[in-house]
Structures are given as C-alpha cells and as structure tokens.
N, CA and C atoms as an extended XYZ file, in Angstrom:
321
Properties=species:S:1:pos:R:3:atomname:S:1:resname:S:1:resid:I:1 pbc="F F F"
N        -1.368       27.795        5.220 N   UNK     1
C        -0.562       26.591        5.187 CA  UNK     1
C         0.897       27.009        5.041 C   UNK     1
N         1.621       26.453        5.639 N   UNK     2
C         2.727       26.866        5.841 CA  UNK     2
C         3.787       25.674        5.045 C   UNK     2
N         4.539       25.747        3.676 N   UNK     3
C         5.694       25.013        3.103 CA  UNK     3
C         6.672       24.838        3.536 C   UNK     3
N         7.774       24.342        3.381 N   UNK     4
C         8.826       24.145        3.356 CA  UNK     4
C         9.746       23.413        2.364 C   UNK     4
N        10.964       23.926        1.455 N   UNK     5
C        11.280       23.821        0.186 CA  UNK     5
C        12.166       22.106        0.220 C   UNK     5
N        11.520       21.055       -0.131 N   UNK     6
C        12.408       20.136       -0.323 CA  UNK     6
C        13.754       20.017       -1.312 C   UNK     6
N        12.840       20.500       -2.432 N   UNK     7
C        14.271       20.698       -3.574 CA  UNK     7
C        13.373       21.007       -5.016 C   UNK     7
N        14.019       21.116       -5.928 N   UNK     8
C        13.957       21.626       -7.101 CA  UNK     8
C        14.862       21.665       -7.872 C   UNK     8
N        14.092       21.996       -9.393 N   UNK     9
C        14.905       22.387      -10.604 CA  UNK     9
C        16.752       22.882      -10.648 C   UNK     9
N        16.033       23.647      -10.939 N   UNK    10
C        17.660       24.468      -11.304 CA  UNK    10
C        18.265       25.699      -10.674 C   UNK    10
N        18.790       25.204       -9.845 N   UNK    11
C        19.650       26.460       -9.089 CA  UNK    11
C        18.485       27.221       -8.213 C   UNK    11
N        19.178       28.865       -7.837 N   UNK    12
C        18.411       29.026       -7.118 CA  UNK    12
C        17.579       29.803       -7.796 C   UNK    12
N        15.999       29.433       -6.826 N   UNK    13
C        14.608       29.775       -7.698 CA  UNK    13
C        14.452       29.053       -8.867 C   UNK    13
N        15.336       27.769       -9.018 N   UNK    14
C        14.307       26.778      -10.305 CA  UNK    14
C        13.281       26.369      -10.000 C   UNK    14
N        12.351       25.794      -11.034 N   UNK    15
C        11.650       25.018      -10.989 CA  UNK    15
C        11.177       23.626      -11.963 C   UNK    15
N        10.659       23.053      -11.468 N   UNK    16
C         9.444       23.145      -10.347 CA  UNK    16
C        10.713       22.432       -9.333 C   UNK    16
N         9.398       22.413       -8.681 N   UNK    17
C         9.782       22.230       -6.642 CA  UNK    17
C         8.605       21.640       -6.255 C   UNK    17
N         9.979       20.823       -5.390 N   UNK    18
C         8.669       19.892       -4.312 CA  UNK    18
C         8.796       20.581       -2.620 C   UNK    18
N         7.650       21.029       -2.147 N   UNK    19
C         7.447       21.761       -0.951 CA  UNK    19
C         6.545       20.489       -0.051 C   UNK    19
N         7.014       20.418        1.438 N   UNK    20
C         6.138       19.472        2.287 CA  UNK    20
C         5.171       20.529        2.926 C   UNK    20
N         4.472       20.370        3.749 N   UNK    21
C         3.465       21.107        4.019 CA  UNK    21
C         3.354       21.005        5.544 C   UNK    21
N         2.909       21.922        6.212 N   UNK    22
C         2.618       21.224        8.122 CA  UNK    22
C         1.203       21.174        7.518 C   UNK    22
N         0.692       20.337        6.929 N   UNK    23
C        -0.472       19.420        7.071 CA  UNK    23
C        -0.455       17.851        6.759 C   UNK    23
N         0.735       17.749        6.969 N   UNK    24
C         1.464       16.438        6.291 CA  UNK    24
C         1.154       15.988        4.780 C   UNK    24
N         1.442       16.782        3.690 N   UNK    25
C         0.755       16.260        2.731 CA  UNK    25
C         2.144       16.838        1.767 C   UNK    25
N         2.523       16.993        0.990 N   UNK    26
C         3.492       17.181       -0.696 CA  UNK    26
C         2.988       18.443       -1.294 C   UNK    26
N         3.570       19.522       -1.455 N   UNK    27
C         2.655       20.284       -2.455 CA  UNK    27
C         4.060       20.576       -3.481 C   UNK    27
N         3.689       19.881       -5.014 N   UNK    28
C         4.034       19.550       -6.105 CA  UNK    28
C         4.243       21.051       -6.674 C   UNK    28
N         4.969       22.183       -7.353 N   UNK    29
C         5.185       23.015       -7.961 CA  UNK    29
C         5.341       22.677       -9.294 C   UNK    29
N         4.848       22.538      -10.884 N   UNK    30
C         5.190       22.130      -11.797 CA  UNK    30
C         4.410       23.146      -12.479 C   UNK    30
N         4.225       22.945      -14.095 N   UNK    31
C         3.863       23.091      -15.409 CA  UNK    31
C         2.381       23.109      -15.643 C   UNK    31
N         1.415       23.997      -15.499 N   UNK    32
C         0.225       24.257      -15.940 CA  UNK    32
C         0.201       23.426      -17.455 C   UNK    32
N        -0.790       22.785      -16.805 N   UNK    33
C        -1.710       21.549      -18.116 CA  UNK    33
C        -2.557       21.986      -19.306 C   UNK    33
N        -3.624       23.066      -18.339 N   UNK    34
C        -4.960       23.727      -18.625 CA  UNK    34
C        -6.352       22.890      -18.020 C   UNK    34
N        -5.597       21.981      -17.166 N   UNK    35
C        -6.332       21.228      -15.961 CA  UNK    35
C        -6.443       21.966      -14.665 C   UNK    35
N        -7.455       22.428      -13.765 N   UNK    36
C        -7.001       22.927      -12.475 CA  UNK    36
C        -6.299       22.217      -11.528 C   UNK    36
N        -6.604       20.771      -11.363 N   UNK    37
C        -6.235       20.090      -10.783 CA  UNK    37
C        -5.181       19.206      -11.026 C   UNK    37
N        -4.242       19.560      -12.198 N   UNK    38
C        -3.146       18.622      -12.574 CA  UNK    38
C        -2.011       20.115      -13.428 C   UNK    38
N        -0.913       19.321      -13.039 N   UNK    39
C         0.365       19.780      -13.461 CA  UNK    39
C         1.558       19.088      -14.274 C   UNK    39
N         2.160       19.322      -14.367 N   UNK    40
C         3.209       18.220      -15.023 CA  UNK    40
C         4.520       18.671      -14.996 C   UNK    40
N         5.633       17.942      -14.330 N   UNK    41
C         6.443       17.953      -13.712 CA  UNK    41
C         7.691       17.217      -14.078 C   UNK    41
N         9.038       17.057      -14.253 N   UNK    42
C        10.241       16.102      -14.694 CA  UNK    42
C        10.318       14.978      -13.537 C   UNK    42
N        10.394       13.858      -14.007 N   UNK    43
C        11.032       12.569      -13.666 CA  UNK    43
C        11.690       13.387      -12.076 C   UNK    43
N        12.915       13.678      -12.558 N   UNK    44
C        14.004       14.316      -11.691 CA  UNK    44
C        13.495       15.016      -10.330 C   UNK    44
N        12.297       15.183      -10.394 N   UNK    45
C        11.855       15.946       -9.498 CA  UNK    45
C        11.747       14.941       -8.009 C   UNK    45
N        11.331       14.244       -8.606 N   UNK    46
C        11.105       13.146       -7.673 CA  UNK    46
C        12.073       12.759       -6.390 C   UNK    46
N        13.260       13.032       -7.294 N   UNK    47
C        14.682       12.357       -6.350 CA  UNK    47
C        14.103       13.707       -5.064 C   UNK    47
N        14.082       14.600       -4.919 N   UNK    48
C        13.908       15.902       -3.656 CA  UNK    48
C        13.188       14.785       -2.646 C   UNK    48
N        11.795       13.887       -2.601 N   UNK    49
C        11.162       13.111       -1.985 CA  UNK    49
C        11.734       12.898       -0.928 C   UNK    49
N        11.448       13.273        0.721 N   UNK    50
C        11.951       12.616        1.654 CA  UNK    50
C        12.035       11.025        1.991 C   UNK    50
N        13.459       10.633        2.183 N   UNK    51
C        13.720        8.839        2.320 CA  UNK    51
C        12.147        8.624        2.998 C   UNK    51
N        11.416        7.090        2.253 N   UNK    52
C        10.381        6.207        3.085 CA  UNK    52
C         9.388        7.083        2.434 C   UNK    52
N         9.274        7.964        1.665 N   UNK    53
C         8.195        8.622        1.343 CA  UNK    53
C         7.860        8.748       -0.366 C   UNK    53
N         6.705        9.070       -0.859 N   UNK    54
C         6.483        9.290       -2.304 CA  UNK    54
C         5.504       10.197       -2.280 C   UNK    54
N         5.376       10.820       -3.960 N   UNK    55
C         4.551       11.198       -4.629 CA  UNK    55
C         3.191       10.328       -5.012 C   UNK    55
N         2.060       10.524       -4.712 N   UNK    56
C         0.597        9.808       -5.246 CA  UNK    56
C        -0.268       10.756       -5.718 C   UNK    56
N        -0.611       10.038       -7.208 N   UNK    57
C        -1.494       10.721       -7.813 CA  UNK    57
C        -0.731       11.173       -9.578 C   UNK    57
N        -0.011       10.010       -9.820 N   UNK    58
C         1.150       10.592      -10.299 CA  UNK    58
C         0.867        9.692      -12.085 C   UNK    58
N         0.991       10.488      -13.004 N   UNK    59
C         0.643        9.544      -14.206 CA  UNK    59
C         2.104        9.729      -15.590 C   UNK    59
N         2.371        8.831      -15.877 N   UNK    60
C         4.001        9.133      -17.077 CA  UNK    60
C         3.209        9.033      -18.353 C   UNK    60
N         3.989       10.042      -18.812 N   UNK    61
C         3.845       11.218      -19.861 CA  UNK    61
C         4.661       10.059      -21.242 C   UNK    61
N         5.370        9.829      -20.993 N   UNK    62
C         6.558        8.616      -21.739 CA  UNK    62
C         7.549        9.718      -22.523 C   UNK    62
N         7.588       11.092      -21.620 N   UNK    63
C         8.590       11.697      -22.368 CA  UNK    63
C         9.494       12.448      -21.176 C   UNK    63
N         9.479       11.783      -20.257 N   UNK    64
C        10.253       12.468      -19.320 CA  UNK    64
C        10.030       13.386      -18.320 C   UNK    64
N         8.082       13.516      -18.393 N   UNK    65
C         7.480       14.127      -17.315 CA  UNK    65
C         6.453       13.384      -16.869 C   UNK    65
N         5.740       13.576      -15.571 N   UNK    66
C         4.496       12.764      -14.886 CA  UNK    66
C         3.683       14.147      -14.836 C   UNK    66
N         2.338       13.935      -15.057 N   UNK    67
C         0.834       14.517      -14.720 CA  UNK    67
C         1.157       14.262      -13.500 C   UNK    67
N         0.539       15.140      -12.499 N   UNK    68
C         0.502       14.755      -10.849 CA  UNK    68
C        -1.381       15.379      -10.695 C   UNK    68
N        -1.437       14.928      -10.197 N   UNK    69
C        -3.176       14.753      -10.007 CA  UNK    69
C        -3.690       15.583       -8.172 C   UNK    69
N        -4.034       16.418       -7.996 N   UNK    70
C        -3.889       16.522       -6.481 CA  UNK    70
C        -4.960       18.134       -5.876 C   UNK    70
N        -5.288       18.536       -5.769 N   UNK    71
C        -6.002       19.880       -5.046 CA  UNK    71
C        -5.162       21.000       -5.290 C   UNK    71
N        -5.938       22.016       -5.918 N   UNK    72
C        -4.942       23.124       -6.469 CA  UNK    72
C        -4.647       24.393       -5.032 C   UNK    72
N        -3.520       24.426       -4.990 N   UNK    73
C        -3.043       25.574       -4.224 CA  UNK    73
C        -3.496       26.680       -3.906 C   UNK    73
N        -4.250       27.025       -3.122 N   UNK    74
C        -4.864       29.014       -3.543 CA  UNK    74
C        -4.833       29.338       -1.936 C   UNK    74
N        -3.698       28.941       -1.113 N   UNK    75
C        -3.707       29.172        0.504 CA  UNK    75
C        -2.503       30.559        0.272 C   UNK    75
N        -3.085       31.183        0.044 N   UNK    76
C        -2.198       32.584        0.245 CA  UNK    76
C        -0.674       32.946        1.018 C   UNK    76
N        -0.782       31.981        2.107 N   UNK    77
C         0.402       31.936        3.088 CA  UNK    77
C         1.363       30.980        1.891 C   UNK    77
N         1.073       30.105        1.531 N   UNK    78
C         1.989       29.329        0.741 CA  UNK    78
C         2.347       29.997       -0.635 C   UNK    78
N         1.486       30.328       -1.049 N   UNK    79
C         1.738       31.047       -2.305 CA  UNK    79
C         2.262       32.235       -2.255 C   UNK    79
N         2.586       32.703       -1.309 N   UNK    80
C         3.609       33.977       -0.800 CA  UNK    80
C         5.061       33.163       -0.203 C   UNK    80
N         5.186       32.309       -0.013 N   UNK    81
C         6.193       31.274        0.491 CA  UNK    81
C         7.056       31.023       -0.884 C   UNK    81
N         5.695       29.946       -1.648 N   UNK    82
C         6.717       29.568       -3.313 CA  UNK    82
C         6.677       30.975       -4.174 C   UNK    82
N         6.109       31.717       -4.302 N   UNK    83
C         6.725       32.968       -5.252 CA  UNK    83
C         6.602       32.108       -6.829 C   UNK    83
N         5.674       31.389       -7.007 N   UNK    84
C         5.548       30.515       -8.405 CA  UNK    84
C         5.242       31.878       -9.956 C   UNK    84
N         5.571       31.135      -10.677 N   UNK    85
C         5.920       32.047      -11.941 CA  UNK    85
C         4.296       31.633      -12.734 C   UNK    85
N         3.752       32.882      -13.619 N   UNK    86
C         2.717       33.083      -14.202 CA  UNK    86
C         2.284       31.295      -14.697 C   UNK    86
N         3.475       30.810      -15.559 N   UNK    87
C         3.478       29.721      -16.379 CA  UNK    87
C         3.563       28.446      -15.801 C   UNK    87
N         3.052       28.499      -13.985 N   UNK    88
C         3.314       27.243      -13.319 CA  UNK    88
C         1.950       27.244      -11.951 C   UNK    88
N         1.638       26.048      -11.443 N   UNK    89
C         1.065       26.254      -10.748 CA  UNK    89
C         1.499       25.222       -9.246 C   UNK    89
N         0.793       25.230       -8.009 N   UNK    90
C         0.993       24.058       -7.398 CA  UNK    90
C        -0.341       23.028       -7.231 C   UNK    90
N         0.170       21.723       -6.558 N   UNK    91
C        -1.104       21.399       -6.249 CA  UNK    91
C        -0.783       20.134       -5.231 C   UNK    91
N        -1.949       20.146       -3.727 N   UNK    92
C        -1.027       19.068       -2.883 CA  UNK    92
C        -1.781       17.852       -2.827 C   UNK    92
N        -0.366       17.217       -2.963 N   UNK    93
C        -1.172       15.641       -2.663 CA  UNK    93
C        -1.090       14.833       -1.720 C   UNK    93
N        -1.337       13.534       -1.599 N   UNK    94
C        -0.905       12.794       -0.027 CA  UNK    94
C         0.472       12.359       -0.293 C   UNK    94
N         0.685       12.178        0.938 N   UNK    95
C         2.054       11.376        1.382 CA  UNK    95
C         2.044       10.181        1.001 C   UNK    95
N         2.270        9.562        0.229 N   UNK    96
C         2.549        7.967       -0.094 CA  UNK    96
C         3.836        7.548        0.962 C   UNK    96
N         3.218        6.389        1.054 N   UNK    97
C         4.687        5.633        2.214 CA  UNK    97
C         5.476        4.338        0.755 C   UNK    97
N         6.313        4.525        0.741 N   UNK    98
C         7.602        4.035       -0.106 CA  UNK    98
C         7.901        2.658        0.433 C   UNK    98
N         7.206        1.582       -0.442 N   UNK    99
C         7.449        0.510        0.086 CA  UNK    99
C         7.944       -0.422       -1.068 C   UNK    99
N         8.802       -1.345       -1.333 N   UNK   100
C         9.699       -2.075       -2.090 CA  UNK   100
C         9.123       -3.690       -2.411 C   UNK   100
N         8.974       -4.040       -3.559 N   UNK   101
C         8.013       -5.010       -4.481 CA  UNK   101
C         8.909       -6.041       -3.545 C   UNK   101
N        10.040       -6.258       -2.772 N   UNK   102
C        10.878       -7.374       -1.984 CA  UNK   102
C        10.696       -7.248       -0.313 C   UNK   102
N        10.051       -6.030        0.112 N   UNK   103
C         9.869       -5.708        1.388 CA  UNK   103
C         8.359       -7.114        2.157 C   UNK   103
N         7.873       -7.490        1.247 N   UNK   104
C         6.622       -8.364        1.572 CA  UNK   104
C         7.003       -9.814        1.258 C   UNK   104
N         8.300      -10.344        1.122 N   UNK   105
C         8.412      -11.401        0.794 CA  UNK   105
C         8.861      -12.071        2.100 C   UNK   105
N         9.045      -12.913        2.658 N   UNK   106
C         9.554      -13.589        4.105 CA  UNK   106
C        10.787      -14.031        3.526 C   UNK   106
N        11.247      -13.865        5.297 N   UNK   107
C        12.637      -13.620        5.468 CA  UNK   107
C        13.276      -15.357        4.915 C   UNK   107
C-alpha cells in the first residue's frame, strides 16, 4: 500500500500524521492504546483532513484526544513510507464524506 503524508504534528517528522492511501481509505498515525485496533490521536490532527472529507471511527477522550477505531497497519510498503516510532502505531480507516447539519435543509 502505498501513503502519502497529509500533515502532522510537529515540524519535520512529528507526530502523529494523517497519511491517505491509493486504496482510498485514511491511515491515522497516533498513540498506542494497548488495543490493536485503536490509537489515540490530538483534536488538531484532524485540521490535515482533505476539504469534503473526514475521519470515521473516531471516539473523544474529553481531554483533547479521539480513540480512532480502524484495521491495524502491517503493509510493509507503508510502514517503510511512515518510519513510525516504537511508542506509536497506524491504523486505516474509511473515508467519511463531510457533510454540514444545514446542507439538508431546502433552499
């Protein structure tokens, strides 16, 4: 699977990082839980999200991070791509389409 780096943390090589995928799907870089399948990640991260698009699978912490819920990473090509640190893992989720609580109301 092949990534590509939307954005991230802090400077260069922060983290976490949000990577898109050519399988059309998000793969989330964050904070090992001790869940395989979940991570946890800053608020802030979010803003990287390409316009019309979101994060799904996503749960608030009420301290300034979200659980992200999603299939854990172990595609070798990608994980030679993000270069992720001992203390972090990834994991990808779907593409949510970004739609607005006023977008369904008539004109």
């Amino acid at each position: 699977m092949y990534v590509r780096l939307l954005g991230g943390g802090s400077g260069d090589g922060g983290s976490p990082r949000l990577w898109a995928s050519d399988r059309d799907t998000l793969v989330v870089q964050g904070w090992k839980t001790g869940h395989r399948d979940r991570i946890e990640i800053p608020h802030r991260l979010l803003a990287f999200a390409e316009p019309g698009t979101c994060l799904t699978g996503l749960e608030d912490t009420n301290r300034g991070t979200f659980i992200v819920t999603g299939t854990r990473v172990t595609d070798a090509e990608a994980l030679t791509i993000m270069q992720i640190p001992g203390h972090e893992a990834a994991v990808e989720v779907a593409i949510g389409q970004e739609l607005m609580p006023d977008a369904a109301l008539p004109a």
